[in-house]
N, C-alpha and C positions, 0 to 999 in steps of 0.2 A: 160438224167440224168445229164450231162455233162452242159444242159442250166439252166435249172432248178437249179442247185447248183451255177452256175453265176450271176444267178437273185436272188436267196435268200443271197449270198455275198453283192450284189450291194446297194438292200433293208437294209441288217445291218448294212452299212457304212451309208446311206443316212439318217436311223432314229440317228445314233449319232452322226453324224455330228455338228448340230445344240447344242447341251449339249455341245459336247467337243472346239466351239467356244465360247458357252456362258463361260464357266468356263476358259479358256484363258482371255475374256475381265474381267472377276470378279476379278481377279490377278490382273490388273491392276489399281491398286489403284491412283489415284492424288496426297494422303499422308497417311501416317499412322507414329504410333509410335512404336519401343518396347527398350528393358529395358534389360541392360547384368548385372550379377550383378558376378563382377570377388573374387572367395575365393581363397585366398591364403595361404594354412595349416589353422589352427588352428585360431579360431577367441577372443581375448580375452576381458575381459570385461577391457573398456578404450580405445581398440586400432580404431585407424580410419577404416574407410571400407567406400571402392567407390560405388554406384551406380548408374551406365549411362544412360541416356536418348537418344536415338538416333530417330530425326526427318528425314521423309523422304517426300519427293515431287518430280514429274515427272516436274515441272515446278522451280519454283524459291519462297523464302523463303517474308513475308514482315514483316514487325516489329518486336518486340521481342516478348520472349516465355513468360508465364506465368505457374506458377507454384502454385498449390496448398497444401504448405506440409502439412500433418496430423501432430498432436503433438500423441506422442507415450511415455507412462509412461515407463521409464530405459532409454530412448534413445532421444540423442542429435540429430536434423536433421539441415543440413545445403546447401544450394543453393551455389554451387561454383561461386566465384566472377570475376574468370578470361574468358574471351572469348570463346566462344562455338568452338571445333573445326568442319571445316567444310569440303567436301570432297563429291566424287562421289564414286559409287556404283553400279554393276548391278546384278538384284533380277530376275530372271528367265526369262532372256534376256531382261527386261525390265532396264535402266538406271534412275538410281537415283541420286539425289543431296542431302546430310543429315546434319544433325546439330547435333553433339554431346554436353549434356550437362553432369556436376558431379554434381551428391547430395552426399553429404559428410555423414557420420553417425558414431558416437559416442556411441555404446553402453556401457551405465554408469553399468549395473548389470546382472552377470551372469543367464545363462536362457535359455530357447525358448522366442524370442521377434519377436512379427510380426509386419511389416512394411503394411498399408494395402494398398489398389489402391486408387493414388490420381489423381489429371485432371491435365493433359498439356493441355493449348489453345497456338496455334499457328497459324499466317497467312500464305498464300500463294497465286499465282494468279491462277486463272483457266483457263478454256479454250478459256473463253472469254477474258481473262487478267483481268478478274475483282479481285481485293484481297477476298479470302474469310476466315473467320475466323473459325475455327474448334475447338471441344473440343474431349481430347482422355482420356479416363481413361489407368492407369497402372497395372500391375497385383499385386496380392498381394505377400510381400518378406517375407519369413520367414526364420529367421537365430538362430544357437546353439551359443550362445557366454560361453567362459567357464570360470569356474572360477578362478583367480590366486589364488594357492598352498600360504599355509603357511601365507597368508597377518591377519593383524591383525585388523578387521573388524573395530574399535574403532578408527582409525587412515587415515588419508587421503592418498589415493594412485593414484602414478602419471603411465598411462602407456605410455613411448614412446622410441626411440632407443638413445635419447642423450635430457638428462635431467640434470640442472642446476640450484644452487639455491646460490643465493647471502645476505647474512646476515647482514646491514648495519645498525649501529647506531651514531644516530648525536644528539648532541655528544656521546662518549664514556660514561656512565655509570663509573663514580668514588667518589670522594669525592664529597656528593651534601646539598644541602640545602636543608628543607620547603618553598614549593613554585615552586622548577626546575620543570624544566621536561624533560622529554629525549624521543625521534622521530623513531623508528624501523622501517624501511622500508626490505620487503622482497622480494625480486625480482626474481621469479621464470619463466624459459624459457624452451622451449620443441618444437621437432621436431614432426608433426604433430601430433599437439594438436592444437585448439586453445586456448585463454586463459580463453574466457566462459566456455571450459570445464575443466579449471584446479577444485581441490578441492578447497571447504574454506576452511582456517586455524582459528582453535577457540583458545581460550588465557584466562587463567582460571583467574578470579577477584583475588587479592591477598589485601586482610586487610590492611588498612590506604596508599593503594596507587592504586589511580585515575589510569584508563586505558580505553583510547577511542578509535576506531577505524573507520576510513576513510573507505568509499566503495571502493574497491579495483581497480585499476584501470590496462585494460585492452588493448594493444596493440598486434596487429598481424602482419605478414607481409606473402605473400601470392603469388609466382613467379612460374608462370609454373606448377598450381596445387599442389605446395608444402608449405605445415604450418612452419610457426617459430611462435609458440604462445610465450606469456607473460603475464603474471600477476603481479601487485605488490601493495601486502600488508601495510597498513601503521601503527602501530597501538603506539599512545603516552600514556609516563609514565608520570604523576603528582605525586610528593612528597607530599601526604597531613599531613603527619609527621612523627615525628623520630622515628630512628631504624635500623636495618639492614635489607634487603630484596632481596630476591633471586628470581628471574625469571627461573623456572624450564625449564629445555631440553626437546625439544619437536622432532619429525621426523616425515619426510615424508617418505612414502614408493615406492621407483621407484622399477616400472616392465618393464625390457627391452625385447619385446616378439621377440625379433630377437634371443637375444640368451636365452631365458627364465630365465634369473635371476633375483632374486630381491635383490632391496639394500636396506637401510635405509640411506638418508642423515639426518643426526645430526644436529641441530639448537641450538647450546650451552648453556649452562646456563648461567646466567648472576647475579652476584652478585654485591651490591653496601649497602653504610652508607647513612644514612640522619641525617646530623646535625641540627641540634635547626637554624634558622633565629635570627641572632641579633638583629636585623630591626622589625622583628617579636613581640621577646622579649619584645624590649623596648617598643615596641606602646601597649604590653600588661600588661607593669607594669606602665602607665604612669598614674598619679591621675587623675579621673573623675572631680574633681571641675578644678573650673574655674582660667585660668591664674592670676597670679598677676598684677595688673597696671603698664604697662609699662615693665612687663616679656618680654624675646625672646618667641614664641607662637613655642617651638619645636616639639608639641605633631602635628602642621597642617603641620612643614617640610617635618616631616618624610613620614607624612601621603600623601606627595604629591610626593614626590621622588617614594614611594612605589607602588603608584595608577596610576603615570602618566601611565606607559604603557600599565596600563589597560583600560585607559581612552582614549589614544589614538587607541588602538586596536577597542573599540566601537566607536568612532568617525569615526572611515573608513568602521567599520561596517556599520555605520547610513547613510553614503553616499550612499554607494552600494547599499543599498536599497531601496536609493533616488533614485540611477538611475534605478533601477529595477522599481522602484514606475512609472517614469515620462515615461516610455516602455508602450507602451497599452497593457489592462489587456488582451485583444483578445490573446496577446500570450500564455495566462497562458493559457487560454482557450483551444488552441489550442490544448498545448499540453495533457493537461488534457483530450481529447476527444481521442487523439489517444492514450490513456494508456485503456479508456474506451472501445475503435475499438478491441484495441491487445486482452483485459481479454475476448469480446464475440467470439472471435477466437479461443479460448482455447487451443490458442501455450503458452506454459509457456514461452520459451526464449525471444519472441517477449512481452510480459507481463513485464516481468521483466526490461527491455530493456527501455519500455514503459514509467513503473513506473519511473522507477530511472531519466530517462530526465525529467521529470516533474516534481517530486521529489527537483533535485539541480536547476531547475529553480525559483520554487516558493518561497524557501527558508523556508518552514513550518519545517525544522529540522534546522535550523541555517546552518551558512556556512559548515557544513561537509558534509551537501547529504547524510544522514547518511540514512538508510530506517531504521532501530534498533532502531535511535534514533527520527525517525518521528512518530517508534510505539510506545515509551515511552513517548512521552508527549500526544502522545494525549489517555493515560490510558483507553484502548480500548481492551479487552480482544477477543472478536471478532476479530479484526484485527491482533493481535497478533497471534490468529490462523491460521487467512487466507495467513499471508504472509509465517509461517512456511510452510503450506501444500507446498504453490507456491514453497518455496525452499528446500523441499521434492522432489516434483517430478522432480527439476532439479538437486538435488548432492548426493543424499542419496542410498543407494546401496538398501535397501529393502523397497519398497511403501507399503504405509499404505491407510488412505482415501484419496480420489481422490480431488484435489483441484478443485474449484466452479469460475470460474473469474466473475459469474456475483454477488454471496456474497464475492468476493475480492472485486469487483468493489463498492459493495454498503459502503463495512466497510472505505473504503478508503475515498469516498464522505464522509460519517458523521465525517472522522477525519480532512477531508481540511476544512470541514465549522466550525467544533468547533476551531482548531487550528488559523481560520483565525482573531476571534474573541479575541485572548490570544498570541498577539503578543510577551508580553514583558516576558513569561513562555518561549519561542523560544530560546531566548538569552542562556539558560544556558546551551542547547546543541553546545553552540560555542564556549565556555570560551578555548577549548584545542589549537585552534590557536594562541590563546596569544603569545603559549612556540613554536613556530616553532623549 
């Protein structure tokens, strides 16, 4: 009895034997990937949240990663810029070498928002030392972002722990003429944010006075995985005639979700006159007929004194776009192909990104780069839609239809070839550089 139970022990080790090496060698992987994704309390709509990518290889690492991000409607995704941390590891007695990467993410609207599986490819050498290149899928992320309490939907909100906003005007808004114009720069900065995801600020038209606004311009700064966004507004006031007129108070809503408060920073009102133009005046009461023989010709003084600097402002125009002219058109080209690349990608930020470089290259909106005003001249109601959708699904809290990049793409082409043809309609989305 005693052998017999020897020999059926013997026989049960010797049939699993073989399973329990093969499943040892199956563990041992060459590479693979996975994905931590750290919450930290409560997730708010606006605030950043990390998700890690950690590459692993029994061998050693060759060129860089690639990443696949998905574009996700609510949510900002972003590729951390700073250097993958790297480091060894050992995974059930096996020893690893890894690569950590951050995808940054930005959820702009309260919700369930899923993140789905995108592909890492990465190199590494194998056994033979040969590089071999690999593709990993991720698994899918699914996050609660909540909503902040009491915010006033209608109004733009910032979330971050140290938020700033600077109110500058050049000049000062006081006693003005027909013709001024005054410069508002707003400069707004924030602790991880960047400045892509700050809000836009809108500025409501106000009766007989001109108000143009610059594409906003975006700086970041970015140490050790930590955001200092920036954003700055610019938006010019032209006096098209007299009266008194008031620039209503406007607020942003900061949410500081460390300590859960919200604030309202206040953007003042701004009051100012506009006086009659003397200059003005006189060249409108001057008699239509013809000087007398040997008259002073004061009606062509004034009229020169008055125009010069509008004259010289299109004269510097007219060069710049000499030298833009004498640049091979292949640039435009260029770029215009990779605004067309970004829209079949269906990343709105990379889109937008796209646009707007191509946008202030070509100069189809005049010197401002304006995308607003590249939709206004070319009287394109299509595209008027298509760029709202695009900036829909990037700032707006609650998504409506889905934006299309390859009918952005098309409304776009029919507005560069019509535009390209109507040079001298271009001009009068530029007249606001005059008043720097």
């Amino acid at each position: 009895m005693t052998v017999y139970r020897r020999t059926l022990i013997s026989a049960i080790f010797l049939f699993f034997l073989p399973v329990s090496v093969s499943l040892s060698f199956a563990e041992t992987r060459p590479a693979f990937i996975k994905t931590e994704f750290k919450k930290n309390g409560k997730i708010w709509q606006g605030q950043r949240q990390t998700l890690y990518v950690k590459l692993y290889t029994t061998t050693s690492f060759s060129g860089s990663t690639r990443f696949e991000l998905p574009g996700v409607s609510g949510m900002l995704i972003m590729e951390g810029e700073d250097r993958p941390l790297l480091g060894t590891e050992k995974i059930d007695g096996v020893s690893y070498i890894f690569k950590q990467h951050e995808i940054t993410l930005f959820p702009q609207r309260a919700g369930i928002l899923i993140l789905p599986p995108f592909e890492v490819e990465f190199g590494f050498r194998g056994a033979d030392n040969k590089v071999a290149e690999q593709l990993f899928m991720t698994s899918e992320l699914q996050v609660t972002v909540e909503k902040i309490p009491d915010i006033d939907p209608g109004r733009p909100v910032v979330t971050s722990t140290n938020f700033h906003v600077d109110d500058h005007w050049e000049p000062a808004p006081g006693k003005a003429k027909v013709g001024d114009a005054f410069t508002r720069r707003i400069t707004m900065t924030a602790e991880d944010l960047p400045g892509m995801a700050f809000p836009p600020l809108h500025f409501a038209e106000i009766d007989r006075l001109g108000l143009y606004s610059k594409q906003p311009r975006v700086e970041d700064q970015m140490q050790r995985g930590e955001f200092t966004g920036k954003r700055v507004e610019t938006i010019t006031y032209v006096c098209e005639q007299t009266g008194t007129f008031t620039i209503p108070a406007t607020g942003i809503q900061w949410w500081n979700p460390k300590t859960e408060t919200l604030q309202n920073v206040i953007l003042e009102a701004m009051t100012f006159t506009v006086a009659a133009n003397p200059l003005l005046e006189k060249e409108g009461h001057v008699e239509t007929s013809q000087a007398t023989p040997g008259g002073f010709p004061w009606k062509w003084l004034a009229l020169f004194f008055f125009s010069a600097p509008v004259v010289t402002a299109l004269f510097l125009q007219h060069r710049k776009k000499q030298r833009h002219s004498s640049q091979p058109m292949d640039e435009e080209n260029k770029l215009f192909e990779q605004f067309h690349k970004a829209a079949g990608s269906h990343d709105a930020e990379a889109t937008i990104q796209a646009l707007l470089h191509w946008l202030d290259y070509s100069g189809l909106s005049g010197s401002t780069g304006s995308l607003a005003c590249f939709s206004m001249l070319a009287a394109d109601p299509q595209l008027d839609k298509e760029t709202g959708l695009l900036e829909t699904a990037l700032y707006a809290e609650k998504q409506g239809e889905q934006w299309s990049g390859e009918l952005l793409y098309t409304a776009v082409q029919r507005a560069r070839k019509k535009l390209k043809h109507q040079n001298s309609t271009i001009e009068k989305c530029s007249l606001p550089a005059l008043n720097p």
